[in-house]
KEMI-250078 format. One record per atom (N, C-alpha, C, O): residue in one letter; x, z, y. Coordinates in steps of 0.001 Angstrom, whole numbers, padded with zeros to 6 digits, always signed. Layout:
<bavos>
AXZY ...
</bavos>
This chain:
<bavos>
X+123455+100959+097202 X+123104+099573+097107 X+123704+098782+098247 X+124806+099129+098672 X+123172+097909+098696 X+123753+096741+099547 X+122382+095837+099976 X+121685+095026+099367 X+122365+096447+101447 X+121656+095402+102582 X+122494+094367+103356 X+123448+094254+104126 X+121278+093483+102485 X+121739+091846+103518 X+121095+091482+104517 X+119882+091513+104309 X+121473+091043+105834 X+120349+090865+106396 X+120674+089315+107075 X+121382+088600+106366 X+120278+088811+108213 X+119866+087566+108581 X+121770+086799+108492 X+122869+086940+109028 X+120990+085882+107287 X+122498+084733+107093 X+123250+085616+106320 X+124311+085013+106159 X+123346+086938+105613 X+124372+087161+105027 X+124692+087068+103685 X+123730+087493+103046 X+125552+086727+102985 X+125582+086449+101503 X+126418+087317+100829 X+127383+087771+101444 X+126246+087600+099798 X+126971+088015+098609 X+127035+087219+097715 X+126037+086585+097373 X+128440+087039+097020 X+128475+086638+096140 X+130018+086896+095575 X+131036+087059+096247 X+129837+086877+093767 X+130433+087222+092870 X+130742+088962+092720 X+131834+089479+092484 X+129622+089552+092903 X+129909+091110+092488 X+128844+091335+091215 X+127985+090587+090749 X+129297+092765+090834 X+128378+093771+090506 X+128388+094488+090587 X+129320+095286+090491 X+126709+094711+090952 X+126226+095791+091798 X+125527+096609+090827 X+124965+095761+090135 X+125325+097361+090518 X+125475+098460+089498 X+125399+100097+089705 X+126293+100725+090273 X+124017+100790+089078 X+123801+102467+089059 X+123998+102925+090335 X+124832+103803+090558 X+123042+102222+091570 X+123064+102885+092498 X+121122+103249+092645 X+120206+102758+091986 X+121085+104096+093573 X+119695+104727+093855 X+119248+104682+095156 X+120018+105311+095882 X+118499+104290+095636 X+117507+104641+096945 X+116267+104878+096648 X+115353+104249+096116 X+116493+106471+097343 X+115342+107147+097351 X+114200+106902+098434 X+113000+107017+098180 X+114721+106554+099662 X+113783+106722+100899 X+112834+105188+100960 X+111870+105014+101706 X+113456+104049+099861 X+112650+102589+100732 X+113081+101956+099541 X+112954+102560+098476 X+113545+100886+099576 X+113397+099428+098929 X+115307+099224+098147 X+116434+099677+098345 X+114845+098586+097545 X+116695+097470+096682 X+117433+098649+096329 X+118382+098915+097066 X+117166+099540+095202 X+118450+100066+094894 X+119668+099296+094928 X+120587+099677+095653 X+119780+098266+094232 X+120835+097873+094090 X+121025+096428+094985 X+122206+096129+095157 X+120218+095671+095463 X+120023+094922+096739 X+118879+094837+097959 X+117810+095086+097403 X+118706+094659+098996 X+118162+094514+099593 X+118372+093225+100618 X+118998+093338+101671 X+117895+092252+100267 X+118320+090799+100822 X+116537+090585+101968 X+115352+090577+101635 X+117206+090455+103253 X+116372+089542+103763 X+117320+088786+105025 X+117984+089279+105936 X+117010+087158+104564 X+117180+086532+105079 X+118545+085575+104490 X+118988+084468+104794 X+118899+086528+103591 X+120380+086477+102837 X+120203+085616+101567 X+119136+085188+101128 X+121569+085420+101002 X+121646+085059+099820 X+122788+085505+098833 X+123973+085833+098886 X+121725+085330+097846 X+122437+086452+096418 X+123305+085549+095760 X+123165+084506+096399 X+124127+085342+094844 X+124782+084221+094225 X+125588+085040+093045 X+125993+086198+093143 X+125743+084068+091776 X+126674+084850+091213 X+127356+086058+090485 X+128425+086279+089917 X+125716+087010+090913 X+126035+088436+090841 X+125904+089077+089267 X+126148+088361+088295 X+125658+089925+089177 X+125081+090810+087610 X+124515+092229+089012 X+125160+092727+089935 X+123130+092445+088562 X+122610+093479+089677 X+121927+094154+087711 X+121473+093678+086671 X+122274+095375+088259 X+121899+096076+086764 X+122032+097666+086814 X+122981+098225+087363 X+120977+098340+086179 X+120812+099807+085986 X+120723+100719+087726 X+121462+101651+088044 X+119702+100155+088543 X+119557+100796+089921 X+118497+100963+089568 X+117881+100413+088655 X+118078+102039+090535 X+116949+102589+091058 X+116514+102476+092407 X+117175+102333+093436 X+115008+102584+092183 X+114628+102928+094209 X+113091+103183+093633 X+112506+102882+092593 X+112791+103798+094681 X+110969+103848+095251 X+110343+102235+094824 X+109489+101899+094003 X+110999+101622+095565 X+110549+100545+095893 X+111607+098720+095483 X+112471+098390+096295 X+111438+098143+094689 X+112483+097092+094044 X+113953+097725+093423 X+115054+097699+093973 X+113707+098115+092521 X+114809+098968+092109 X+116157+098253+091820 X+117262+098779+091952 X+115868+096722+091322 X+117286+095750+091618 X+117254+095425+092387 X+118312+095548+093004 X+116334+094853+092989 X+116721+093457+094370 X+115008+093576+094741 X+113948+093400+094140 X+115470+093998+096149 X+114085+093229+097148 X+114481+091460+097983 X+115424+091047+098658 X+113444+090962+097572 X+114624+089217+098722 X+113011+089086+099230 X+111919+089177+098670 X+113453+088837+100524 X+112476+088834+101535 X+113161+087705+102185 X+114335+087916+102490 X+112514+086190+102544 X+113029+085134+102590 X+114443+084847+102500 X+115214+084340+103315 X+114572+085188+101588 X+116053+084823+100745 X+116114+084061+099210 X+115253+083776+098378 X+117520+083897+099282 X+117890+082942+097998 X+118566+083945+097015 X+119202+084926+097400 X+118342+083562+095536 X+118916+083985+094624 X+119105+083125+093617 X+118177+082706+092925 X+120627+082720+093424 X+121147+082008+092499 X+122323+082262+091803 X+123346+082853+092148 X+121942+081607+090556 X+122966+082250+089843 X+123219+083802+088730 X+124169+084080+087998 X+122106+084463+088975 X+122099+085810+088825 X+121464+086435+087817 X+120389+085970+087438 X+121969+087518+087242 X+121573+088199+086010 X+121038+089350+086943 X+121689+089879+087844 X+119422+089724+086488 X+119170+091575+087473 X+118088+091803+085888 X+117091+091244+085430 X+118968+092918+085483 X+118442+093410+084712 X+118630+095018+084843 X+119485+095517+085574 X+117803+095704+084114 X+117740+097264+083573 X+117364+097990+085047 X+117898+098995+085516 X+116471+097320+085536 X+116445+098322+087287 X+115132+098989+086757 X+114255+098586+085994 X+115403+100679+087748 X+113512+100789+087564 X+113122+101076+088626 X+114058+101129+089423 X+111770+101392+089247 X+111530+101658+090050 X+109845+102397+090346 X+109553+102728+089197 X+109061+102667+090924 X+108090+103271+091282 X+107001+102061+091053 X+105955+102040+090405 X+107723+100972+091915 X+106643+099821+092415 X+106825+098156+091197 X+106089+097438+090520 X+108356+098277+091574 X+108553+096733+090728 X+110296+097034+090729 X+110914+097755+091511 X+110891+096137+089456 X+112222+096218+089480 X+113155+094849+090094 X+114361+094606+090135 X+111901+094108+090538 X+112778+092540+091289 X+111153+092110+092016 X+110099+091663+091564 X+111768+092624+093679 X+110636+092183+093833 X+110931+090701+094981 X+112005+090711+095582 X+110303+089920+095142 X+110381+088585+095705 X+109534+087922+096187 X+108735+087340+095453 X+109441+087786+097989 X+108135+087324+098883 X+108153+085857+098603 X+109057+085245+098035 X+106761+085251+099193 X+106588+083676+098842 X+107612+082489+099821 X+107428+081285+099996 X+108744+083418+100349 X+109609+082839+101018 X+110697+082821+100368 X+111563+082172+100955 X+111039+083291+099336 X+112320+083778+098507 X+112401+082681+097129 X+111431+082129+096607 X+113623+082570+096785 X+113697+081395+096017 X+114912+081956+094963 X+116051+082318+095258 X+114374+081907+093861 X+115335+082197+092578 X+115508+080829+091476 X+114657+080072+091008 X+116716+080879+091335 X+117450+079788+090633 X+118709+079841+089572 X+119887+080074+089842 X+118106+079549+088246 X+119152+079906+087620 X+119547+081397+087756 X+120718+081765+087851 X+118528+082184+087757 X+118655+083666+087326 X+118044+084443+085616 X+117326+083849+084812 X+118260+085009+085550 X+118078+085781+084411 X+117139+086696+084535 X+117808+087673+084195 X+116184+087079+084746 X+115072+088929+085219 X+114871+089166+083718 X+114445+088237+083032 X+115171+090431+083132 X+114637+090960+082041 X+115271+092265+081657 X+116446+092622+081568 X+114029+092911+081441 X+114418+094679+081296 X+114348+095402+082062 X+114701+096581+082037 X+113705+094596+083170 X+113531+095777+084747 X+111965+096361+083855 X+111469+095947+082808 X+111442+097654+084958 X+110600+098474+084367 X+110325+099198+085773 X+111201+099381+086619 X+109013+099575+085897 X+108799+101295+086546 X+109018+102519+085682 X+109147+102786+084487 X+108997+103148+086875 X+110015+104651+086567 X+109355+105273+085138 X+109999+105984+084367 X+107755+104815+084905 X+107179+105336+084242 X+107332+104314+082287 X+106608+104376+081293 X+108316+103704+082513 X+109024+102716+081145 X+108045+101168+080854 X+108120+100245+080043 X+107357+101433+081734 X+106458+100414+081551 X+107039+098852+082118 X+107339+098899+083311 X+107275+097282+081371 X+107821+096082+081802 X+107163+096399+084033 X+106221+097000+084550 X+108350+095575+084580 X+108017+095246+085538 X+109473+094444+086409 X+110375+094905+087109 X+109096+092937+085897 X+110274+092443+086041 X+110519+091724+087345 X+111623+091782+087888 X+109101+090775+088062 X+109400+089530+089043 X+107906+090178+089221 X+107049+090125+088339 X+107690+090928+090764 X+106640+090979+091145 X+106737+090397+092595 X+107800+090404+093216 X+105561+089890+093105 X+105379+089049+094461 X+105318+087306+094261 X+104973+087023+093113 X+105463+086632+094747 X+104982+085438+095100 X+106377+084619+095251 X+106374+083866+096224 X+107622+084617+094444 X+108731+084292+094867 X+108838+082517+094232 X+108464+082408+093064 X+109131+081696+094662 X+109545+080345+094038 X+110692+080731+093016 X+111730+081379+093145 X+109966+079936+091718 X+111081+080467+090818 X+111491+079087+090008 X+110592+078583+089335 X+112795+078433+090021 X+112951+077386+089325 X+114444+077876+088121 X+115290+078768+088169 X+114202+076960+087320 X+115273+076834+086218 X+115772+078017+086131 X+116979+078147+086337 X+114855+079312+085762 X+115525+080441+085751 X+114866+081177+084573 X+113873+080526+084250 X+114998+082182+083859 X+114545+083306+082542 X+114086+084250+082966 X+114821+085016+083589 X+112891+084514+082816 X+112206+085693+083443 X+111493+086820+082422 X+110423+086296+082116 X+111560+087773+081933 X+110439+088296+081324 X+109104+088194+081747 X+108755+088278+082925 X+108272+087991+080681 X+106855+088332+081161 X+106436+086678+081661 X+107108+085653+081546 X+105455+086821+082083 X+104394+085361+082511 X+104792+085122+084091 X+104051+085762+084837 X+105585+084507+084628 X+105882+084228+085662 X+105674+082420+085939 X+106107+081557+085175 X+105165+082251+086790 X+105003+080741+087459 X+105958+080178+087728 X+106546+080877+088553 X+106746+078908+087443 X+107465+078575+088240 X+107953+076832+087362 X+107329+076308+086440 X+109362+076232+088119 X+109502+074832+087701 X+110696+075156+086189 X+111822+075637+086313 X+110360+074936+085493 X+111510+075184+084512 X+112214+076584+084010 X+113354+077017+083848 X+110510+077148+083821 X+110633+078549+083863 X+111063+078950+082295 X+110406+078203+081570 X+111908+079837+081475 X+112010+080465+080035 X+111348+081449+080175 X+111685+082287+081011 X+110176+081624+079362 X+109475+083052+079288 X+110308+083912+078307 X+110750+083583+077206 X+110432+085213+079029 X+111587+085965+077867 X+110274+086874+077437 X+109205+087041+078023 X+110934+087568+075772 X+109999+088378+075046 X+110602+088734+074475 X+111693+088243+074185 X+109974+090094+073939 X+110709+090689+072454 X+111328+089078+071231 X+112343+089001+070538 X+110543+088367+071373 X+110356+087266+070319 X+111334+086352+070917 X+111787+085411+070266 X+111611+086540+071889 X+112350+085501+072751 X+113345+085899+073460 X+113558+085048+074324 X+114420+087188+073573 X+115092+087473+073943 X+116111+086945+074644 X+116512+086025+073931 X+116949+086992+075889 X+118168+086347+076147 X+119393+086730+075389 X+120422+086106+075650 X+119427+087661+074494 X+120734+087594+073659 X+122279+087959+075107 X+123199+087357+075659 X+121795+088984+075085 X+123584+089717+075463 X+123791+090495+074339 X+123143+091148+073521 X+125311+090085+074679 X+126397+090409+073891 X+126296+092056+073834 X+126035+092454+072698 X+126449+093103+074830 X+126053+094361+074556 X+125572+095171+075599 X+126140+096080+076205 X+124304+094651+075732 X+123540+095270+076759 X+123541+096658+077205 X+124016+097396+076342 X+123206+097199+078160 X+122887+098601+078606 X+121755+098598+078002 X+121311+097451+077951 X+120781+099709+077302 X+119313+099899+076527 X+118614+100479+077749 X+117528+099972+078028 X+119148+101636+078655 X+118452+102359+079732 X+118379+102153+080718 X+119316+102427+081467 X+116988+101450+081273 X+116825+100873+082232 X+116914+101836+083540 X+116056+102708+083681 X+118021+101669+084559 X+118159+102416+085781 X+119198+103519+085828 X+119534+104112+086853 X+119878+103824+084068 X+120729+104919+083914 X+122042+104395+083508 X+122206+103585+082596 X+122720+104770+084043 X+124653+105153+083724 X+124569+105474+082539 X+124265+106625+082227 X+124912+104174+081299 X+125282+104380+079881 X+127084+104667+080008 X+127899+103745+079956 X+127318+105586+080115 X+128840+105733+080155 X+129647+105517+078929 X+130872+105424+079000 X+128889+105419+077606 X+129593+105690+076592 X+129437+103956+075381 X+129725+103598+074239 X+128918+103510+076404 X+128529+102084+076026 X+129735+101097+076566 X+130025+101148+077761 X+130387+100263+075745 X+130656+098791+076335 X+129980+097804+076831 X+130020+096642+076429 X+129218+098308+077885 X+128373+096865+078276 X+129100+095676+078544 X+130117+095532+079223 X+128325+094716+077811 X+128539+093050+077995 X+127054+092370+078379 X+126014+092468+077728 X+127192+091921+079162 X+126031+091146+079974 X+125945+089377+079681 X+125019+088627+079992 X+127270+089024+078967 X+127265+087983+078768 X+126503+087542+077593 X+126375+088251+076595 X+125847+086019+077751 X+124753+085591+076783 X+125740+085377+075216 X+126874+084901+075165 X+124969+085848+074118 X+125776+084938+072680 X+125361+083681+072752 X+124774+082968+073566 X+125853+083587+071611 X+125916+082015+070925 X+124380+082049+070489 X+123917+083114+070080 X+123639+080992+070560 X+122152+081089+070674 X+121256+081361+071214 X+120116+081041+070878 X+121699+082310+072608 X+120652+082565+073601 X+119676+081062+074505 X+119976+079908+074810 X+118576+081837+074633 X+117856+080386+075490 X+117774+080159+076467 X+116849+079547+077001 X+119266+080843+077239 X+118993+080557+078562 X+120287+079909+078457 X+120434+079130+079400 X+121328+079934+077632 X+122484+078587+077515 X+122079+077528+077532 X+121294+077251+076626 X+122456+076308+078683 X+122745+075150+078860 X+121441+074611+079280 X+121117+073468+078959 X+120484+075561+080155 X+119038+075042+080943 X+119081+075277+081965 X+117970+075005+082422 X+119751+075678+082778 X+120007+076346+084536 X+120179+074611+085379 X+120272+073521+084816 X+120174+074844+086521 X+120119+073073+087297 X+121141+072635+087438 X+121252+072452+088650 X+122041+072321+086937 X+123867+071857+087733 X+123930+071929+089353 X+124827+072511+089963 X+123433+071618+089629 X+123195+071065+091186 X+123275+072320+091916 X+123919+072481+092952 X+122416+073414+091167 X+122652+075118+091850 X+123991+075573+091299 X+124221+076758+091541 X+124703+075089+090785 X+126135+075962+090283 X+127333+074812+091172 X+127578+073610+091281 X+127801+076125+091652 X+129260+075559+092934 X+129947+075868+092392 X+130966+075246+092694 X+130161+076677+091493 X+131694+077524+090585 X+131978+076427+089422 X+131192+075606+088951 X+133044+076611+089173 X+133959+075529+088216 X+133655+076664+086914 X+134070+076274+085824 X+133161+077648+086925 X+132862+078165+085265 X+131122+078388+085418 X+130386+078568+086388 X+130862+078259+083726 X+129867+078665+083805 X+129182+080192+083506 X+129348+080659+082379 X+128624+080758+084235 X+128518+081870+083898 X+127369+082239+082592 X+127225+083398+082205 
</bavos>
């Protein structure tokens, strides 16, 4: 995975089928940092199996298929998500566990009942519609074409804030 720590940013990767066993963020660990841009998908850990953000920013971002012990995106009441995507994270045991903690969440798609300003509740009934998802949350589909990108009809096309997007495409 990938620790951020005070002021550091990432942006435009993916981060992807990594594991931590001993602590927190398989596939990120942000404090103080900011996420941007990314696709965080199919990690593991003990503890936030996509992304731990501990007064940090996350914008821009798809974190899906993480699992973990505790939560698969977890986010303190200092952490701020925008124009992200959460859906399909899980504990180790298959059970939903997508946005746990106290994180400010605006203009973003979340599975499950999450609080926030301009929130999309995602559901079986309500899906975000990728093009060809990974199905196994936390595992290396090797034999899959994953596409992470939304179709034509998804409900998270054309609701994100302008104002949070700096890139000349839309993702």
């Amino acid at each position: 995975g990938v620790g951020l720590f005070t002021n550091a940013q990432i942006n435009h990767c993916k981060i992807m089928y990594n594991s931590c066993t001993g602590g927190g963020g398989g596939g990120v660990y942000a404090e103080h940092g900011s996420v941007s841009n990314c696709l965080i998908a199919n990690n593991t850990a003990n503890w936030g199996g996509g992304l731990v953000s501990l007064s940090s920013s996350d914008v821009n971002s798809t974190i899906v298929r993480n699992s973990s012990d505790n939560s698969g995106v977890y986010g303190d009441g200092f952490s701020t998500f925008t124009n992200c995507i959460i859906w399909g994270n899980e504990y180790t045991n298959g059970l939903p566990s997508n946005l746990v903690g106290s994180a400010i969440c605006s203009f973003s798609a979340i599975e499950g009942d999450y609080a926030g300003d301009s929130i999309i509740v995602l559901n079986n009934m309500n899906p975000p519609l990728f093009v060809n998802p990974s199905l196994t949350a936390g595992a290396s589909d090797t034999t899959a074409n994953e596409d992470w990108h939304l179709q034509q009809g998804s409900p998270c096309i054309n609701v994100g804030d302008n104002t949070a997007v700096t890139d000349s495409l839309d993702l």
